[in-house]
Each structure stands twice: as C-alpha cells, then as structure tokens.
N, C-alpha and C positions, 0 to 999 in steps of 0.2 A: 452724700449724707442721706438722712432718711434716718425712720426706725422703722428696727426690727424686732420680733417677738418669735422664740422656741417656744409651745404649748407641748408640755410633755403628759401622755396619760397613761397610766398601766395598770392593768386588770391581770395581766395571766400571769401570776405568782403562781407556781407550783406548790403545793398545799396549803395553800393562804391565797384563794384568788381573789380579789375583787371585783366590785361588779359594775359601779357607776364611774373612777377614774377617767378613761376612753372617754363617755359620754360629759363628761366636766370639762375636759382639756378643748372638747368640741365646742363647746358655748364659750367657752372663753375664747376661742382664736375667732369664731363667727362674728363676736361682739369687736373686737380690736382691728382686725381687717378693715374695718368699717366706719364712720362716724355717722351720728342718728342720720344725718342727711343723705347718705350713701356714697360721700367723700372717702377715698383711700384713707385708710390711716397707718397701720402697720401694715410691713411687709412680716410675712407669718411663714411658722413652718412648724405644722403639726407632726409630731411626732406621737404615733399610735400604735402603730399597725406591727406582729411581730417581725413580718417580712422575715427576708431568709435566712438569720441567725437573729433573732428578736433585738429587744431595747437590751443590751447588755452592759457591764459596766462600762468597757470601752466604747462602745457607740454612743450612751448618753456622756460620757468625759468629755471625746471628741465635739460631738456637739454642741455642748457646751463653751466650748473651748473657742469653737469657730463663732459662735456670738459674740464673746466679748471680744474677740477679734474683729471684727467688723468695723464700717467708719459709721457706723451709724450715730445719729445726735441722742438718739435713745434706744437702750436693748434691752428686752424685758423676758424674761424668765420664770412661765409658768409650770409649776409642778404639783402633779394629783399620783398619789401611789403610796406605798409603803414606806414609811422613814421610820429609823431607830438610833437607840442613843446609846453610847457605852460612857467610861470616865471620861473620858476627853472629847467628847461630842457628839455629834450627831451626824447622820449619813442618809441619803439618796437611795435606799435600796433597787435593785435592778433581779429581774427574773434570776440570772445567773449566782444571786448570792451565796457564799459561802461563810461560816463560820470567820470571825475575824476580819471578811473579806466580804461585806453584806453591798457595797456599791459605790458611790460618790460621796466621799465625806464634805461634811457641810464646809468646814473650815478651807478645803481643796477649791470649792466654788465661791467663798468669800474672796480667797486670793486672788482668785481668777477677775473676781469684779474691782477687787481694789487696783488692780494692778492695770486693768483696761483704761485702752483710749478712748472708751467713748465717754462721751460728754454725761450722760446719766444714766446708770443703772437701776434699775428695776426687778426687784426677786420675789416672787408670790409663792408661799409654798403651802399647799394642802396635804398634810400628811402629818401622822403620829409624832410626837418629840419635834415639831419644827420648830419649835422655839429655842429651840438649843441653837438655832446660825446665827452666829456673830459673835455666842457667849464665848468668853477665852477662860479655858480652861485653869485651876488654880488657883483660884483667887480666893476661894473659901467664904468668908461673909460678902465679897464683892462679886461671887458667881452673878454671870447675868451682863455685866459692863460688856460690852462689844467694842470692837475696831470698827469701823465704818469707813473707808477714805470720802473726802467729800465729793458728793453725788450718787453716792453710792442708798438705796430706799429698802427697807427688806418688812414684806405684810405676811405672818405665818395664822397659820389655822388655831397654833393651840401654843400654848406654853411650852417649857424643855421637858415637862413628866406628865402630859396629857397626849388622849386620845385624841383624834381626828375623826369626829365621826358621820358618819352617812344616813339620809333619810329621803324616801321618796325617790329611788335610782341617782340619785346625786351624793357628792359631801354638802352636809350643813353650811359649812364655810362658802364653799364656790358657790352656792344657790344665790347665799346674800351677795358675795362678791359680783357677779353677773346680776343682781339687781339693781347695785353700787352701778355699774358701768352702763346700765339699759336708763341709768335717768335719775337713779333714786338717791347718788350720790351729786348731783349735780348742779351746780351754784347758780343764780340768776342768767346767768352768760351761757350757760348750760357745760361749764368745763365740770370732768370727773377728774380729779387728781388721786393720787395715789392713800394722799391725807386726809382726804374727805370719805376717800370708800373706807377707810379704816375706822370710820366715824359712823359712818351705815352700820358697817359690821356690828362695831362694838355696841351701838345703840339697842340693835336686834336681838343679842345675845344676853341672857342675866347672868348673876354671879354663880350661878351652879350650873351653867353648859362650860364649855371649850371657851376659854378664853382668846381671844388673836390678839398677837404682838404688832408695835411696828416701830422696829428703829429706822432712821435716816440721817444723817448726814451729808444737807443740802441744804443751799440760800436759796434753790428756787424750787416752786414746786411749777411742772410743765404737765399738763393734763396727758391724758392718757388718753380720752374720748370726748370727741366734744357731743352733746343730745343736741336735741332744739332749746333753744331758750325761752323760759317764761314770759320775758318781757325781749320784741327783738332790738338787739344793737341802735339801729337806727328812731327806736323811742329813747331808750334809754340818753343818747346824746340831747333830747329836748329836756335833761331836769334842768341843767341851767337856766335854760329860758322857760321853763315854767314855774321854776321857784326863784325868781332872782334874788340873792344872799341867802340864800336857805331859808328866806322867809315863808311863811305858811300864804298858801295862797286861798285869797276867795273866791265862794262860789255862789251863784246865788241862779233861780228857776231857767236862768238860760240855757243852763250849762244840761238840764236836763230833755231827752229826746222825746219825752212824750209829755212835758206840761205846754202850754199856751205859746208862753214867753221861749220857746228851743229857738236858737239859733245855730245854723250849720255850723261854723266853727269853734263855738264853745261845745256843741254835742263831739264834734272830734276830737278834743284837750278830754272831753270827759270819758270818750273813749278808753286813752291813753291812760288817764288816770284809773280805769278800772283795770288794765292791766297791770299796773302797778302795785295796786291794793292786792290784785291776786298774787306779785309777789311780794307781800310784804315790805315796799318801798317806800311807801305813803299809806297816812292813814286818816280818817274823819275826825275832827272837833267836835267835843260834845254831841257824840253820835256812834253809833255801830253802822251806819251806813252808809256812803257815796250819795246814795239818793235822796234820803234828809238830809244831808248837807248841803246838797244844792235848794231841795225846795223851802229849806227852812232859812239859807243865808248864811251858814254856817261857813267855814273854811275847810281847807284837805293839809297834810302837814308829813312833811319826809321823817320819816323812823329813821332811827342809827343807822340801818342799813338802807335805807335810802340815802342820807348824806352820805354815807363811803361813796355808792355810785355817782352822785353828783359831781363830787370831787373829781375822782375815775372821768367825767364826763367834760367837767371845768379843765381836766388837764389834757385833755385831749386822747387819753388811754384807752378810751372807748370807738 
C-alpha cells in the first residue's frame, strides 16, 4: 500500500510555450514527498523533463494509466500545462498535439479514476477549460453535473470556458495550492485535505479571477499533508481534563507567571491555555485577554471549535 503522486509540468509547446508549468509541477511534488516534519508522505514521480521523445500523448496516457493501476491507498494526479475544450469536453494537451488529436481527453482520465482500485483518488488540474472533468457532455441546462465513483476528489484551476492564468513564473492557482499544502490550509491537527485547500483557494480568489472547481465523491476526507500543529496532539487530549463537562473553567492570579500569587502548575494549565487561544479553542470571559482573566478572576471557556476537539479528545480520536 502507500500513496502515490504523478506531478506533471509542461512548458515546451511548440508555438504556445509556457513558462512556469515545470517549475509548478516542482513545488508541488517537493511539498507532497514530504510532510512539515520531514516524514515520507508520497511516493512521487515527476514528470518534466522532454527526455528522448518528450511528454507525448502516449507517454502521459501510459503514465497515467500506471497510477491508477497502482495498490496504492491514495493516487493523486497533478497537472500544469495547456488544456482545451471542444463539445464534448475537455483534454490534457501534450507537445505532440494535433488538430482533433490535441492530447488526453479529460473524460479518458475520469474513466481511468472511476474504474481504479485504489482506495482514493486525487486529480489537481492547472490548466485552461479544467473545469470541464467530470462534466458529461449533453445534458444541456444540466451541463456541469459530473459522474464521480466514490473516492474519486477532482480541484481544477478554472471553470469549463476560463483561462488558467500565470503570475510571478508560477500559475495563480498552484501558488495558492502550494500555500494550501505549506500550512495555510491546515486544521488544528495540522491535516491539509484536499476540501480544505479548495477553501484556501477559493477564499484568495474574488469573483472576477479564475474561478477553481471541486467535485468529490467521498465519505472520507484523508489528508494529503500533514504541517506541524498549532496546538500539539498531546495538549489537545488534556481539554477533557481541563474543562470537565465542557464547563468554563476558572482562573484566577495563580494561573498567571509573572504576578505574586504564580504557581508552577497552574502557570503550565496557562501555558496550555495560551496555546489554545492561539488556536481558537478557548476563549476569555468578559475579557479580550488570558491575562485579565487570570488577574482579575475571571474564567477561560472552549468556543465551538474547541468543543469539537474536546469531544475528538473525550473519545479518544485524538
């Protein structure tokens, strides 16, 4: 088992070349190889380079082809390059394109994913018309509905009749997606999932850039990278035991490390508790701040998303 990830990037279009694809495909396989901690995470294979008959249509098909063939538990599928779209959808463009014959239709690598054994698919695509994979063709006011099998997650750069565009030797898209994956999509625990960078994404972008799609059809969502965590693991299992029933708990001058009254282990709980506050877990009573709550006697009190974790912690998920 294992995941794996294809990073595909392509710059030498013959009268159409690009410039940053190559370098997109790069930050993204560096980032996924890796988690913040410098733990394995995917096994990778960049595909860049023209080598001795470049990325052609049959070498990216094949390619292709051998990922979702894989036992892997996740295969993920990044693409930076030129895509286009005729009636019935949208295509992979490869150097070798031809009229009619421009590279890997989109609908050809859906099948390919619906039809895989592996456990979760993964499709990122940065390029022109990516929005058009998954649409099935025909449908007339229903254009847009997709087949998905379940497991199957697909995050495109732009709608089915937009540009994909580039800024700063990067695409617009991959810059944010690789900020998604460096941390900036990343939940207390420190997981990036595939749901959550599409929420990076889309948060960064207004309604007149490139819009990004993301269908899926999945019960689970399995991270993609894990960062460091804001608060680590092993505080996060003391909410129980410092809010017992979710009750708001008190604090009062002990809890603080530089008044009179400090004592070593309530300055440790208040430690804890400042790490919390910085993730939005818990928050002051009658206060903007940890520190008059303590000196003044006030209380500390878990937020919405402090009770999920709790719970998370009460059942042992943590």
């Amino acid at each position: 088992m294992g995941r794996a990830a294809l990073l595909v990037g392509i710059d030498a279009y013959p009268g159409a070349p690009l410039a940053g694809c190559v370098r997109d495909a790069t930050r993204v396989e560096a980032l996924l190889a890796r988690h913040g901690n410098g733990d394995p995470n995917f096994q990778t294979l960049l595909l860049t380079e023209p080598g001795s008959g470049g990325i052609t249509k049959a070498v990216l098909r094949a390619q292709i082809e051998a990922l979702f063939a894989t036992d892997a538990e996740l295969a993920l599928l990044y693409f930076a390059g030129h895509g286009t779209k005729d009636a019935v959808g949208g295509t992979l463009m490869t150097p070798d394109a031809q009229r009619y014959d421009e590279g890997v239709p989109m609908d050809h690598v859906l099948a390919l994913a619906n039809r895989s054994a592996v456990r979760e698919v993964v499709i990122v695509l940065d390029c022109c018309h990516s929005g058009a994979f998954g649409a099935v063709p025909g449908l007339g006011a229903a254009a847009g509905v997709s087949h998905l099998d379940e497991g199957v997650a697909v995050l495109t750069a732009t709608r089915e009749n937009e540009a994909a565009l580039e800024a700063g030797g990067g695409g617009v898209f991959t810059s944010l997606f690789c900020g998604a994956l460096d941390g900036g999509a990343a939940d207390v625990l420190g997981k990036v999932t595939i749901a959550s960078a599409y929420a990076y994404v889309d948060e960064a972008l207004g309604v007149f850039d490139q819009r990004p799609l993301f269908r899926a059809n999945v019960s689970k969502l399995n991270p993609l990278r894990l960062c460091e965590p804001v608060v680590p693991r092993p505080s996060l299992r003391l909410l129980p035991g410092l809010f017992p029933g979710q009750a708001d708990r008190g604090l009062d001058p002990s809890y603080e490390p530089t008044a009179p009254e400090a004592q070593p282990a309530h300055c440790e709980v208040m430690a804890q508790l400042q790490r919390m506050r910085a993730a939005r877990l818990v928050e002051p009573v009658g206060t903007e701040h940890l520190y008059y709550a303590a000196m003044e006697s006030r209380a500390v009190r878990l937020t919405p998303l402090g009770r999920h974790y709790w719970r998370l912690a009460r059942a042992g998920r943590i």
